[in-house]
C-alpha positions as CSV (number, residue, x, y, z in Angstrom):
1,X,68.2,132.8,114.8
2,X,71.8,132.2,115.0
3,X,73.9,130.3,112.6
4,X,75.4,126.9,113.2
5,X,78.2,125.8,111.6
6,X,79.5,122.9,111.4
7,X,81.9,122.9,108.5
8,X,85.3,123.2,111.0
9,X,86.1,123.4,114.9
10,X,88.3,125.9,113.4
11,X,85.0,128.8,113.6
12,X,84.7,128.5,117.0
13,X,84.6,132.3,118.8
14,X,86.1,133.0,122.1
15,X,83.8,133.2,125.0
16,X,82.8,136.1,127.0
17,X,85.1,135.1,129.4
18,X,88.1,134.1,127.6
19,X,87.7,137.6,125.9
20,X,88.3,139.0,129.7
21,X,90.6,136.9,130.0
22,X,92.7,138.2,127.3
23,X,91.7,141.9,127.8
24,X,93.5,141.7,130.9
25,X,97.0,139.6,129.4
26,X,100.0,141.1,130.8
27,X,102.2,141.7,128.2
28,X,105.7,142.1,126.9
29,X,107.5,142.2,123.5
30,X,107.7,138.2,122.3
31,X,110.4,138.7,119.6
32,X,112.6,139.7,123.0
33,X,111.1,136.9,125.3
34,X,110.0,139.7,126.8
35,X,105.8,138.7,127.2
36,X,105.2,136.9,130.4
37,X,101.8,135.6,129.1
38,X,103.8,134.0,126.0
39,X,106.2,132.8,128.4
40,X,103.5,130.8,130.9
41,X,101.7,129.5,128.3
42,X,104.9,128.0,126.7
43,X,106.3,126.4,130.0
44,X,102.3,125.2,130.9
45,X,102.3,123.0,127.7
46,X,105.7,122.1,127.8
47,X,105.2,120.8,131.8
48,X,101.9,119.0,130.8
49,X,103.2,117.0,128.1
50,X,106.7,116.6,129.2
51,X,109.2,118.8,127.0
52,X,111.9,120.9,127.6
53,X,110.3,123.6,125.7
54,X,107.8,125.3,123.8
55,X,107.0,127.9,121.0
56,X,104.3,130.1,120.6
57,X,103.3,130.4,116.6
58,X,100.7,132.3,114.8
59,X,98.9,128.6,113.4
60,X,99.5,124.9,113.3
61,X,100.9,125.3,109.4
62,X,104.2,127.4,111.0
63,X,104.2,125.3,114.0
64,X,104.2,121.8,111.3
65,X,106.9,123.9,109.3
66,X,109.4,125.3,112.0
67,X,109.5,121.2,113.2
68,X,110.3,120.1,109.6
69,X,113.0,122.5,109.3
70,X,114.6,122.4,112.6
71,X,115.2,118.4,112.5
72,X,115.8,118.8,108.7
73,X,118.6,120.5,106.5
74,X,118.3,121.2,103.0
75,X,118.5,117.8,101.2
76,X,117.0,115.5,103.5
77,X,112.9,113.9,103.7
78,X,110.6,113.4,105.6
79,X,108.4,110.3,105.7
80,X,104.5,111.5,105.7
81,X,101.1,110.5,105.0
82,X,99.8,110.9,101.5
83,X,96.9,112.5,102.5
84,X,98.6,114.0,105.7
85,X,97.6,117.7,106.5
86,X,101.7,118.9,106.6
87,X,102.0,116.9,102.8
88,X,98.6,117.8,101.5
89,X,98.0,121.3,102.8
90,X,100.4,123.3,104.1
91,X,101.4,124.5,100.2
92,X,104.4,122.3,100.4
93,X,106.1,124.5,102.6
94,X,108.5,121.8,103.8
95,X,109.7,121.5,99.8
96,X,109.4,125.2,99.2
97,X,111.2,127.1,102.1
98,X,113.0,124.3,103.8
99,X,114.5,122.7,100.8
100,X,112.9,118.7,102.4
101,X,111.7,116.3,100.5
102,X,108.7,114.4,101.2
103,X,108.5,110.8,100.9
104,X,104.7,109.9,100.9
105,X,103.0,106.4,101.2
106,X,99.4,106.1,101.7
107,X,97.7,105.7,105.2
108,X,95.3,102.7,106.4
109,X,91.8,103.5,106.8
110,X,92.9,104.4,110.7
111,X,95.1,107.0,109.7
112,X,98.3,105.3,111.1
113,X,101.2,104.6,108.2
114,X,101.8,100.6,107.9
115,X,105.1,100.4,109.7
116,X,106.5,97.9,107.3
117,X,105.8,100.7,104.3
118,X,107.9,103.5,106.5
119,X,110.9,101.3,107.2
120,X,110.5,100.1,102.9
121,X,110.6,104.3,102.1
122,X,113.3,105.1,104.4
123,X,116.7,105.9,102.0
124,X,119.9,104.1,102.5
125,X,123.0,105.7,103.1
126,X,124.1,106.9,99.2
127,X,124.5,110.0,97.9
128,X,121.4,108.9,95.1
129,X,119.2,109.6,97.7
130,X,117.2,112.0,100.3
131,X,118.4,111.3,103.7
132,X,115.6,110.3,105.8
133,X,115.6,111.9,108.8
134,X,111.6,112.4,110.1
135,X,108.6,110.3,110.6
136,X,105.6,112.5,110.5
137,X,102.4,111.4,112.0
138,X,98.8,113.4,112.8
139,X,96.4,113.3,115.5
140,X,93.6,112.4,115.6
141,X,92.9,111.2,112.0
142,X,89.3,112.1,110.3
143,X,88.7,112.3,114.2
144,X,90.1,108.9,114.9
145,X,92.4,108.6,117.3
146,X,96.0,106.9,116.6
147,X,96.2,103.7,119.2
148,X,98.6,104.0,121.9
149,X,100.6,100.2,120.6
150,X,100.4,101.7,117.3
151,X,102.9,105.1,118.7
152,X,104.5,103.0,120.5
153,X,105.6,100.5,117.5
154,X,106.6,103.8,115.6
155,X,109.0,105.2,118.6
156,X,110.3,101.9,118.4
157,X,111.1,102.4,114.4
158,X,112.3,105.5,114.3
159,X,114.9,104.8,117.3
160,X,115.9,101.5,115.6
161,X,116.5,102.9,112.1
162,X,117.6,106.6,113.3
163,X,114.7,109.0,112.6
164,X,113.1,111.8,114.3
165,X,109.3,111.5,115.4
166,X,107.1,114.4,114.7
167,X,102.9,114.5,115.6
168,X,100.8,117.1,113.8
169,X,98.6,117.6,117.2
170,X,96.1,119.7,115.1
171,X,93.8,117.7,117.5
172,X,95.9,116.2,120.4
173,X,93.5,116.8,123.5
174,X,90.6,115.6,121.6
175,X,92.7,112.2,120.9
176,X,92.9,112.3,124.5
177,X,89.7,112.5,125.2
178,X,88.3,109.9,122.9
179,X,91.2,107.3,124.4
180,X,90.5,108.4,128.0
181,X,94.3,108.9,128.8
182,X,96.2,112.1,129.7
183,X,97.5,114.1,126.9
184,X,101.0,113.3,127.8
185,X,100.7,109.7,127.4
186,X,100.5,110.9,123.6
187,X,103.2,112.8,123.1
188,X,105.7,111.0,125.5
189,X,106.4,108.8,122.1
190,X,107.0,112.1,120.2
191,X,110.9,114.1,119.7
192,X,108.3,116.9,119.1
193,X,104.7,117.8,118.8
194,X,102.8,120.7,117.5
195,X,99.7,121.5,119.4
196,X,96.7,123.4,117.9
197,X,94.7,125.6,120.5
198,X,92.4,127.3,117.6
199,X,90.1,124.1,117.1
200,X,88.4,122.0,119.8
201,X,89.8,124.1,123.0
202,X,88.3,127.2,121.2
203,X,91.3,129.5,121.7
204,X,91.0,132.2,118.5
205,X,95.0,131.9,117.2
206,X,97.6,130.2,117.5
207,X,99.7,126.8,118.1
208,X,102.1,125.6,120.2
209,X,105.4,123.3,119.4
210,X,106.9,122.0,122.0
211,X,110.7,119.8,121.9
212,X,113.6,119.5,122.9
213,X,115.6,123.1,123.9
214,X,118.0,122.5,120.6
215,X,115.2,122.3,118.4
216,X,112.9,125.5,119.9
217,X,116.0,127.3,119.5
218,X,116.6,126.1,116.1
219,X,112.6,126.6,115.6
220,X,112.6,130.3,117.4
221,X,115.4,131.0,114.4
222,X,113.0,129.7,111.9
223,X,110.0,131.5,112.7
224,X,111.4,134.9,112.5
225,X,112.5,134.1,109.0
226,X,109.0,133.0,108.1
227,X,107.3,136.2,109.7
228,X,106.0,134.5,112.7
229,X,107.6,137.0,115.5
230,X,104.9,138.7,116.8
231,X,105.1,141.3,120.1
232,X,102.6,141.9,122.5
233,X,101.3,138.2,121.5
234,X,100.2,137.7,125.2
235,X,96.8,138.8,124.3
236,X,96.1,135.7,122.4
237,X,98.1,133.5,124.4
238,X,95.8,134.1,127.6
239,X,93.1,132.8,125.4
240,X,94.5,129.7,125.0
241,X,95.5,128.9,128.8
242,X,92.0,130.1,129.4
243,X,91.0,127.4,126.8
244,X,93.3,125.0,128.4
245,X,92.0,125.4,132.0
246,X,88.7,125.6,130.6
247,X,87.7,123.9,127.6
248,X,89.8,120.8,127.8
249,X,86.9,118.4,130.1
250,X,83.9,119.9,127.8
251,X,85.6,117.9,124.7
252,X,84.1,115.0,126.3
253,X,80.4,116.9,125.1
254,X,81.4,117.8,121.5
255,X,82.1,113.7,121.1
256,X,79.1,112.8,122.7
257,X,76.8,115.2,121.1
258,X,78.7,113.9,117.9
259,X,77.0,110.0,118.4
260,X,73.9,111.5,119.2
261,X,73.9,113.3,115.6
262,X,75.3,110.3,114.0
263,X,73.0,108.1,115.8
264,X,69.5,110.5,114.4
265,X,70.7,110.9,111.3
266,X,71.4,107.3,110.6
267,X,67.7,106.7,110.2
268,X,67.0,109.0,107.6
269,X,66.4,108.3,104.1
270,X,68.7,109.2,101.8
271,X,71.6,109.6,103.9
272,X,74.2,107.1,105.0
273,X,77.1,108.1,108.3
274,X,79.7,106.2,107.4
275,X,81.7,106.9,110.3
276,X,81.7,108.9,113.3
277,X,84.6,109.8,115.3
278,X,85.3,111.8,118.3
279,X,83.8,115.2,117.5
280,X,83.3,114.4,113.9
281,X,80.3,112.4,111.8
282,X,80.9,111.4,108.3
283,X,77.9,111.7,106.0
284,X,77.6,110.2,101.9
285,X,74.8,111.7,100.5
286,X,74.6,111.9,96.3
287,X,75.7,114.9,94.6
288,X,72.7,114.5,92.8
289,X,71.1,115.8,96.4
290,X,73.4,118.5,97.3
291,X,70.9,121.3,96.2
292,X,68.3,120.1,97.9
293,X,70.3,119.6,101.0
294,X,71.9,123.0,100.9
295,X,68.4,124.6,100.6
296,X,66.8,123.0,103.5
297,X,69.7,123.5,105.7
298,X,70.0,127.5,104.8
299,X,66.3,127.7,105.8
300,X,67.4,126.2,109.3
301,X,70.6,128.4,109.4
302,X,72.7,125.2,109.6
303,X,76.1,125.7,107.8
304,X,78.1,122.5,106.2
305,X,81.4,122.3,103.4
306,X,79.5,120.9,100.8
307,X,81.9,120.0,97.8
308,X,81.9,118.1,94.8
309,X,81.5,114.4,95.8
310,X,79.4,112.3,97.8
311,X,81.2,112.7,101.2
312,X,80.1,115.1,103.9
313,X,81.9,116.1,107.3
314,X,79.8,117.9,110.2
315,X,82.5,119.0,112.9
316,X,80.9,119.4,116.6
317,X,82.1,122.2,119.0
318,X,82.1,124.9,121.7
319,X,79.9,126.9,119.9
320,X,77.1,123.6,119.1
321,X,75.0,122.7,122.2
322,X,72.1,120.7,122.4
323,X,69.7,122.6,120.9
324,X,71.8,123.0,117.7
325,X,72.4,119.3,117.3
326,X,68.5,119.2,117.9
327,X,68.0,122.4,114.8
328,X,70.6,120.3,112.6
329,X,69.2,116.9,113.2
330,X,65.6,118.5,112.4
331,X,66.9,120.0,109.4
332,X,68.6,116.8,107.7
333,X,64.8,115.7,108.3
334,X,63.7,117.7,105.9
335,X,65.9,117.5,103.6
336,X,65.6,113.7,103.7
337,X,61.3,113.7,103.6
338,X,62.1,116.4,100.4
């Protein structure tokens, strides 16, 4: 009996025929802008959401980094989230390679940053200060989507008081999918936007950022100084436009097999789903319990991040059909009737 994990959309393994798919990759020597397969999949995602360009990196924390650095110079901040995934958990790259300070203020329980506390934290014009230069938001948020009036108040912001607008797509497409518009409506309010292709869409490596031509040149600079050139990377890149032609509509199932979990789970003793969002459900159960929970979910092979506190996250995707969702459901059942 297989395993099913559910700890990240991150585990997700490339199908059989996205694994053909990048067997047969034509190839070419990136560093150069020499691989066509780089190339197409660069100008694909730059054409669908409506940049001038696009960059190929090995994972969404270079793709987050080379943006920071190529709208920021030593000395100046960035406005971010407190619990944001570039302030949090990217090792402070920002602060430790680029020489950019963060300015964190904490999110609303939607994961959008109160507008009125951005425009407070951004620095006036004095050498006392960081210059503020970048508004940093992320997408979607504990697998909530940000609202479209919500981007749309921030554009507004940043071109009022002068900043740059940066999205964290670690989960664009799914935001997409959960607000039922085309990806592009998203990121039309962005100056640049890093897409992730190793989550939901399933691809095995890499992320995308897309901007203006300036800053991909300025970002192309950067990523050769952080060890991000690789060659023949065509090999992965055909298994993310296979993951784009393919695996974008299916994200629509991962959501909905999400609210059937959350939905079965919520009658269960001894468990409370707090939330569920998009392809994510939200469980509190007491640490008290977690022994007990771990052991009857090893004996159905079902495989959760269980840490220290109360809070629990089970991430749908690709590699989760029905019958898992029916194996996980079945094995919170036991655990709860333990």
């Amino acid at each position: 009996m297989d395993w099913i994990d559910l700890r990240s959309d991150t585990v997700t393994r490339p199908t059989a025929a996205m694994r053909a798919a990048m067997a047969a990759a034509e190839v070419g020597d990136d560093v150069y802008g020499d691989d066509p397969t780089v190339n197409a999949l660069q100008a694909r995602l730059a054409g669908d959401l409506g940049f001038e360009a696009g960059l190929f990196v090995p994972s969404g924390t270079q793709s987050n980094l080379l943006a920071l650095m190529a709208h920021c110079q030593r000395g100046d901040e960035y406005i971010v989230g407190m619990d944001a995934h570039t302030y949090k958990y990217e090792g402070g790259g920002a602060a430790v390679l680029g020489s950019i300070q963060p300015q964190p203020i904490p999110q609303a329980d939607d994961g959008t940053l109160p507008l009125e506390a951005v425009e407070r934290a951004i620095k006036p014009d004095d050498p006392h200060f960081a210059r503020s230069r970048l508004l940093c938001l992320e997408n979607t948020w504990h697998g909530r989507p940000l609202p479209l009036d919500y981007l749309a108040a921030a554009r507004a912001l940043c071109d009022r008081r002068g900043l740059g607008l940066h999205l964290d797509g670690a989960r664009l497409y799914n935001a997409a999918a959960a607000l039922d518009v085309p990806v592009r409506s998203i990121a039309a309010h962005f100056d640049s936007v890093s897409v992730c292709l190793s989550k939901g869409l399933g691809a095995p490596v890499g992320s995308v950022l897309l901007g203006t031509e300036a800053l991909i040149r300025e970002a192309r600079r950067w990523r050769k100084v952080t060890g991000g050139g690789m060659r023949q990377a065509g090999i992965l890149a055909a298994g993310a436009l296979h993951a784009l032609d393919h695996h974008v509509a299916r994200l629509a199932d991962d959501h909905a097999r999400a609210a059937r979990l959350a939905d079965a789970l919520r009658g269960l003793s001894g468990i409370e789903v707090p939330a569920q969002h998009s392809n994510m459900v939200f469980l509190a159960i007491p640490t008290a319990r977690h022994a007990a929970l771990k052991s009857a979910l090893d004996a159905a092979r079902v495989r959760v991040s269980i840490g220290d506190s109360d809070a629990i996250r089970l991430v749908l995707h690709l590699d989760v059909d029905d019958d898992g969702v029916q194996r996980t459901i079945d094995a919170f059942g036991a655990f709860s009737a333990s």
